[in-house]
C-alpha positions as CSV (number, residue, x, y, z in Angstrom):
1,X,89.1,103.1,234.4
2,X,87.8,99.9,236.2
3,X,90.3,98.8,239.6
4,X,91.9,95.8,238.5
5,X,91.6,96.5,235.1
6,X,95.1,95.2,232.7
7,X,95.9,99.0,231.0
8,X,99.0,100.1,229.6
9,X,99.7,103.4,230.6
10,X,101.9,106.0,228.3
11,X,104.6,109.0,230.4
12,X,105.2,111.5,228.4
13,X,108.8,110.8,228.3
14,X,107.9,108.0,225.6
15,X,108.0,105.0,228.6
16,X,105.5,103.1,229.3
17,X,104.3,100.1,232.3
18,X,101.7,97.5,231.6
19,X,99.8,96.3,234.7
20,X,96.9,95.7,237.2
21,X,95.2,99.0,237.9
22,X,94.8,99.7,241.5
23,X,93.9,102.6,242.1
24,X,93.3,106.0,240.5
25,X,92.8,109.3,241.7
26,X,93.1,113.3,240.9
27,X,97.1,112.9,241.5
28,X,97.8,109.3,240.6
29,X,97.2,106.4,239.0
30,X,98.7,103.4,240.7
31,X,99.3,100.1,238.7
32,X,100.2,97.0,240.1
33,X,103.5,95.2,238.1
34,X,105.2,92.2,237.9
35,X,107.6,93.2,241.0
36,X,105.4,95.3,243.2
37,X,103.6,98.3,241.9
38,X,104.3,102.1,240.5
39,X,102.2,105.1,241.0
40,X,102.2,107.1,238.1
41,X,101.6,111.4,238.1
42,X,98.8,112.5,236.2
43,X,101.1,115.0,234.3
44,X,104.0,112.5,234.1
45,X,101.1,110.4,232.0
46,X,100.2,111.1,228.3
47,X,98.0,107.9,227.9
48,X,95.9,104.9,229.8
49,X,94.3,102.3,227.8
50,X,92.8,99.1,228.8
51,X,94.5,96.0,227.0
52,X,91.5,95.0,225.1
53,X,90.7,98.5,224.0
54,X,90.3,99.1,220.4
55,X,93.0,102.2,220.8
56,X,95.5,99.9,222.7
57,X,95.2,97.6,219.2
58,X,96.2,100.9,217.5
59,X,99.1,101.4,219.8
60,X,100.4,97.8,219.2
61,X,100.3,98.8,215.5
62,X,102.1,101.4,215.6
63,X,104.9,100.3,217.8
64,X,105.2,97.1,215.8
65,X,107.8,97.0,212.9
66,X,111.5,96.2,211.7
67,X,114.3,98.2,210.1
């Protein structure tokens, strides 16, 4: 993942942040959000994608919908 990418990034607890990627490493990945930033486990994350990634599209999809 490029630094200063935009990425959304999926926990495994079903959250998820959108942000500036600042840095990434074995233990972390550290986005940078609207109020500061938020560094990120590697096992608290089930998913990174960059925003203009064809599987971010996907994930928009599937989130999208009404009752």
């Amino acid at each position: 993942m490029r630094l200063g990418a935009k990425a959304f990034a999926q926990l495994q607890n079903g959250n998820y942040f959108i942000g500036s990627v600042k840095a990434v490493n074995a233990a972390a990945l550290i986005l940078t959000v609207t109020d500061g930033e938020v560094t990120l486990l590697r096992d608290e994350v089930q998913k990174v994608a960059t925003l203009d990634s064809e599987e971010y599209a996907q994930l928009q999809q599937a989130t999208t919908g009404f009752l």
